[in-house]
Residue, then its C-alpha position, 0 to 999 in steps of 0.5 A: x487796267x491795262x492788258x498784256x500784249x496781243x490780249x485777242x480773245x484767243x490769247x485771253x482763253x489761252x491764258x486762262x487755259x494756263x493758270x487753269x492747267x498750271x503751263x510753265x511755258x507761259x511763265x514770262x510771257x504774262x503775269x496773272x493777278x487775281x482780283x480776290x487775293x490782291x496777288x500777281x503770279x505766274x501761270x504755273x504758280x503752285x498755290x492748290x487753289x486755281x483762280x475763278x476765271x471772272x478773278x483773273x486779270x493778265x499783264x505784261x510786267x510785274x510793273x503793270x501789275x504793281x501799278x494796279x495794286x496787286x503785290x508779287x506772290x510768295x509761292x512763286x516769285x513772278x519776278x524771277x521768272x524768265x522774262x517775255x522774248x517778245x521785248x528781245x523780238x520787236x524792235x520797235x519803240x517799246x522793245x528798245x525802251x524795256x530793253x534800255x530799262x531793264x540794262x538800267x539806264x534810267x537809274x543812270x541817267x533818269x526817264x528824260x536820259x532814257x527819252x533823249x536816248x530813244x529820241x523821243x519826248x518824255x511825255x510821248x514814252x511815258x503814253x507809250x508805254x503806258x499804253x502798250x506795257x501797262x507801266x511807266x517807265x518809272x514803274x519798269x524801273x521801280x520793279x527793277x529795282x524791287x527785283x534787284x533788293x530782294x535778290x540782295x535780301x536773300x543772297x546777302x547779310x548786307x546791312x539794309x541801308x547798303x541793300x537799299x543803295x546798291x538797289x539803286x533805291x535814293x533813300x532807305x524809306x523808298x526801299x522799305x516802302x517798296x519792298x513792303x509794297x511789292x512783296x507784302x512783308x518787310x525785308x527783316x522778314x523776307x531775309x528770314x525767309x531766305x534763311x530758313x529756305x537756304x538751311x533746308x537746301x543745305x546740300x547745294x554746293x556751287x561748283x565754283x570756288x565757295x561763292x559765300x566766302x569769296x564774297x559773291x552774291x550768288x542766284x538762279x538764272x531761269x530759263x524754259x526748257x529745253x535749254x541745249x546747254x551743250x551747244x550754248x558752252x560750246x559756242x562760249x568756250x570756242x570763242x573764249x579769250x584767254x584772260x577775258x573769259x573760260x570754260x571750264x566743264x559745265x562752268x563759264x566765266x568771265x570778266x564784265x564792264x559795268x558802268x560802275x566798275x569792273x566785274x566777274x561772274x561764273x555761270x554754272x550750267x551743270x544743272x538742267x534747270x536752272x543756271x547758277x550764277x555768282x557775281x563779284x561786283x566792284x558796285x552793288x548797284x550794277x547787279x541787276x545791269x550785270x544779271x540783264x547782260x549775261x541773260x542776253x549772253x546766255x539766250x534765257x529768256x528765249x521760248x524754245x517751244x515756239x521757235x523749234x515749232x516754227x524751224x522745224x516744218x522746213x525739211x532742212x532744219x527739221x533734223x537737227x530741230x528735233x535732234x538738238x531742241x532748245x538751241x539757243x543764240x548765245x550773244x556778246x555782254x557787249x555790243x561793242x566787243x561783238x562789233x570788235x570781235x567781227x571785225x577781227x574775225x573777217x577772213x580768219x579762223x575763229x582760232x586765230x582770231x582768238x589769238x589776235x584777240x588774246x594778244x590785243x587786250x592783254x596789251x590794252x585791257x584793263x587788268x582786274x584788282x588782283x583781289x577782286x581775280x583772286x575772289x571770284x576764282x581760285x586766286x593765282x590759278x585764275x584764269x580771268x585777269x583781264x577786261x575787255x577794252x572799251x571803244x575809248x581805249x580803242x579810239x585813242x590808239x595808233x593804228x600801227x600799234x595793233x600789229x594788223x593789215x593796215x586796213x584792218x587796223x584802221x577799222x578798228x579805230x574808226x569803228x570804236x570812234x563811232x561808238x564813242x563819239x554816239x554816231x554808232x549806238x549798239x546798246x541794248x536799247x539801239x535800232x537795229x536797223x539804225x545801227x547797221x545802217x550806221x556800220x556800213x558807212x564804216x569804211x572796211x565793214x560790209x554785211x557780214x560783218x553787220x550782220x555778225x555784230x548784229x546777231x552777237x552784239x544786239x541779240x536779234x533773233x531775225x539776223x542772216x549772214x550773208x556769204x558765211x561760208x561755213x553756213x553755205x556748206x552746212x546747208x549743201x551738206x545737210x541738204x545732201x544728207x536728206x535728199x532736198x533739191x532746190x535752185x534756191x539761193x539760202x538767203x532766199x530760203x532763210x526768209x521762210x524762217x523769219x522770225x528766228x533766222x539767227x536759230x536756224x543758222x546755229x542749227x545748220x553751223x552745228x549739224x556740218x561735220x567736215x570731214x577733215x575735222x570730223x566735228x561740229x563746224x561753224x562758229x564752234x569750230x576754229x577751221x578754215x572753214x568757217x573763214x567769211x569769204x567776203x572781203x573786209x569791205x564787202 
C-alpha cells in the first residue's frame, strides 16, 4: 500500500481527524479507503457510519486507490472532488507528470510520449510515481478516463459504444470492465441512477441557453470554499477578447482549442458552491482535456484556507485577506495565448491590448462552424465566433502583417516559432524554471513579460512581477492606508509569501483605487496605470 504525499504521523492523525469529523477542506488533498468495505472516499463522505481508525488506509489519487483494489463511493463520488493543489504547487517531476496526465497527454501520445515529453526513461516515470503517487501513469490515466465515462453516462443518452470512445477507452469491454471495476455497477445502472437523481433536481435550470437541447454535456465543477467568484469574473471579463470569449453577469464564455477540434464551454458562477459548466465539443474525447483546462482557468482546485492563513499574517496583505477571502489566480486556457497576450500588453493598458488583441485574431483566428456558435450560445447573438490562433498561425505570418511596433511585431513571431518548433514548452507539464529560462533567450521578452506568462499561462502559484507598476503603487498605497514603514524593496518583501506570491499580487492589484478611476486598479482595470513600466526588452 502506498500512502499519500507527506503521510508524517501528524498528517496520518490529521487525516483521521477529518473523516472522523467529516472536514470538507480534506476533500482532494487525500482519498480514504476503508479496508472493511472495499470503498475509497472523501473525508467528508456523508455515509452515517464513520470508519474504525485500524480500517483506515490514505491515498493521493483515486488511481492509487484503485490499484489496491478499493472502488469509488456511490454516496460521494470522490472523484469529482476538487482536485490536490499540491501537483499545481510542485513543480518537480511528479507535479509536471500528473499535470501532462490529467491534460491528457498519455491518450494522446501514450506513457513512452508522455516519458519523451519529461525526458525521462519510461521505466524511471513508471518507479517514480509508483513510488511517490501510489499509481502508474497507466492507472492515472485510467481513472481519467473512468472520470471522463461517468461524467458521459449521466450527462448524456450517448449510446455506450460512443461514451466508451469518447472516453478514450480503445474497445467497449475495456470500458465496461473498468467502469464495473471502478464503480461497482454497469453503466446501464450508473445511467439510471443519474436519471432518477436528475428528475428530483428538476428545478435546476442553466443560465445559459438550455444546455440539453443545444447538445451540451453539462456538469458541476467543485471547488472549496470561499471562492471569491467576483474577483475571479472580473479579472476574466476585463480581459475578455471580443469574439474569443464574455462576460456576461454571472456567466463566462469562451472559445477553446482542443487537440481534437475547436470548443466552447459557458461557466456559470452564479452559484456559491459549485460552477455549472456546459461544453459543445467538436470531439467527446477532449472532455476531460477541456474540464482540466478551465479548471486551471478558473483556480479550483486552489486551497484558500492554507494561502489566506499564510498571506495573512503580513501586515500588508492582512486587510484585504480578511476583506476578500478566497481570492483566486485566474490563468489562461493556454500557455501560448498567455505568452501572446503579454507580449502585446507590454507598455499598453489592458484596454488596449484587448483591442490589439480583438483586431489580430479576427484577422487570423479561426472562425468557429456557425452551428457549432449558434448551439453553444444564442445563435446569431452570440458573442463567441472566433478561436484563439495557435503558435503556428503566428509563426507562418509576416511580421508587417500585424500592424505593430517593428520590434514587437518581430517578438510575436519569433516567440510563436519557439513554441512551435519545442524549444519553448509552455504545456501544462513544462518546467517552469526551464520555460522562463527559454523566453529570456527571446529577443524583446524580459522578466515582466516571463513572469506574466508565467503566472497566466503555466498557473504557478509562487510568480512575482517584477517593476509592474500598478502593483508598486497598490503597495505604497495600502502601505500608507495602514501605517506600515519599511526601507524594503517589494520584491524583497514578496519572498516572505513564497509559496503563494501570485495571491498576494491579486490582493494588492485589487485593493488600489486610483483616485482618477475610482475602482479596483491592477490588471482588472484598463488605465494607464497598469501599463509594465519595463521596457519590451527589459
Amino acid at each position: 500500500m502506498n500512502p499519500a504525499p507527506s503521510a508524517t504521523p501528524a498528517n496520518l492523525e490529521a487525516w483521521a481527524r477529518a473523516v472522523e469529523s467529516r472536514d470538507s477542506r480534506f476533500d482532494g488533498w487525500v482519498i480514504v479507503g476503508v479496508t472493511s468495505t472495499g470503498i475509497y472516499c472523501r473525508p467528508s463522505c456523508p455515509t452515517p457510519v464513520r470508519p474504525k481508525r485500524a480500517n483506515m488506509r490514505f491515498f493521493a489519487t483515486p488511481a492509487s486507490a484503485q490499484m489496491e483494489g478499493f472502488r469509488a463511493c456511490k454516496r460521494c463520488l470522490p472523484d469529482a472532488a476538487p482536485g490536490s493543489p499540491e501537483w499545481n504547487r510542485r513543480d518537480d517531476l511528479v507535479g509536471r507528470a500528473i499535470r501532462a496526465i490529467d491534460d491528457g497527454l498519455v491518450d494522446r501520445v501514450g506513457v513512452q510520449g508522455l516519458a519523451r515529453h519529461l525526458a525521462v526513461s519510461s521505466r524511471h516515470l513508471h518507479r517514480l510515481l509508483s513510488t511517490e503517487v501510489g499509481a502508474t501513469p497507466v492507472a492515472l490515466a485510467r481513472a481519467r478516463r473512468a472520470r471522463a465515462a461517468r461524467v458521459l453516462i449521466e450527462t448524456t443518452d450517448l449510446p455506450f459504444g460512443e461514451v466508451a470512445f469518447g472516453s478514450g477507452f480503445d474497445s467497449i469491454r475495456q470500458f465496461n470492465d473498468t467502469v464495473n471495476e471502478v464503480f461497482a455497477c454497469t453503466p446501464t445502472v450508473l445511467r439510471a441512477k443519474a436519471t432518477q437523481q436528475s428528475a428530483r433536481r428538476s428545478g435546476h435550470r442553466p443560465t445559459m441557453p438550455d444546455a440539453v437541447s443545444s447538445g451540451a454535456i453539462s456538469l458541476r465543477l467543485a471547488h472549496r470554499a470561499p471562492y471569491d467568484r467576483d474577483q475571479v469574473l472580473a479579472w476574466l471579463g476585463s480581459h475578455a477578447v471580443p469574439g474569443v470569449e464574455a462576460r456576461e453577469g454571472w456567466c463566462y464564455s469562451r472559445s477553446l482549442r482542443l487537440p481534437h477540434g475547436p470548443a466552447v464551454v459557458a461557466l456559470d458562477l452564479s452559484s456559491g458552491t459549485h460552477v455549472e459548466a456546459s461544453f459543445w465539443l467538436t470531439s467527446l474525447v477532449d472532455l476531460q482535456t477541456a474540464l482540466h483546462r478551465c479548471r486551471r482557468m478558473l483556480d479550483l482546485d486552489a486551497d484558500p484556507a492554507v494561502v489566506d492563513e499564510s498571506l495573512g499574517v503580513d501586515p500588508l496583505l492582512a486587510a484585504g485577506v480578511a476583506r476578500h477571502p478566497g481570492t483566486r489566480s485566474p490563468a489562461d486556457v493556454d500557455g501560448f495565448d498567455a505568452l501572446l497576450r503579454a507580449i502585446i500588453h507590454q507598455q499598453v493598458s489592458v484596454a488596449s491590448a484587448v483591442g490589439v488583441l480583438a483586431r489580430l485574431t479576427a484577422a487570423h483566428g479561426h472562425r468557429l462552424d456557425p452551428a457549432l456558435s449558434f448551439a453553444a450560445l444564442g445563435g446569431e447573438r452570440s458573442p463567441i465566433t472566433t478561436v484563439f490562433p495557435d503558435a503556428e498561425v503566428w509563426a507562418a505570418l509576416d511580421p508587417d502583417e500585424l500592424g505593430l511596433p517593428a520590434s514587437r511585431a518581430a517578438t510575436v513571431v519569433a516567440a510563436a516559432r519557439a513554441v512551435a518548433e519545442g524549444t519553448v514548452d509552455l504545456s501544462p507539464g513544462a518546467d517552469r524554471e526551464a520555460a522562463r529560462q527559454q523566453l529570456l533567450r527571446i529577443k524583446g521578452i524580459g522578466p515582466w513579460t516571463v513572469a506574466v506568462t508565467s503566472l497566466r499561462g503555466l498557473s504557478d502559484p509562487d510568480v512575482f512581477v517584477p517593476g509592474d507598476l500598478a502593483l508598486e503603487r497598490s503597495a505604497q498605497e495600502v502601505a500608507r492606508r495602514q501605517g506600515i514603514e519599511g526601507s524594503m524593496s517589494l520584491e524583497a518583501r514578496s519572498l516572505g509569501w513564497s509559496p503563494w506570491r501570485s495571491y498576494a499580487m491579486h490582493h494588492l492589484w485589487r485593493s488600489y483605487a486610483p483616485k482618477s478611476a475610482g475602482k479596483t486598479a491592477g490588471p482588472d482595470t484598463p488605465l494607464e496605470t497598469t501599463r509594465n513600466p519595463m521596457g519590451a526588452n527589459a
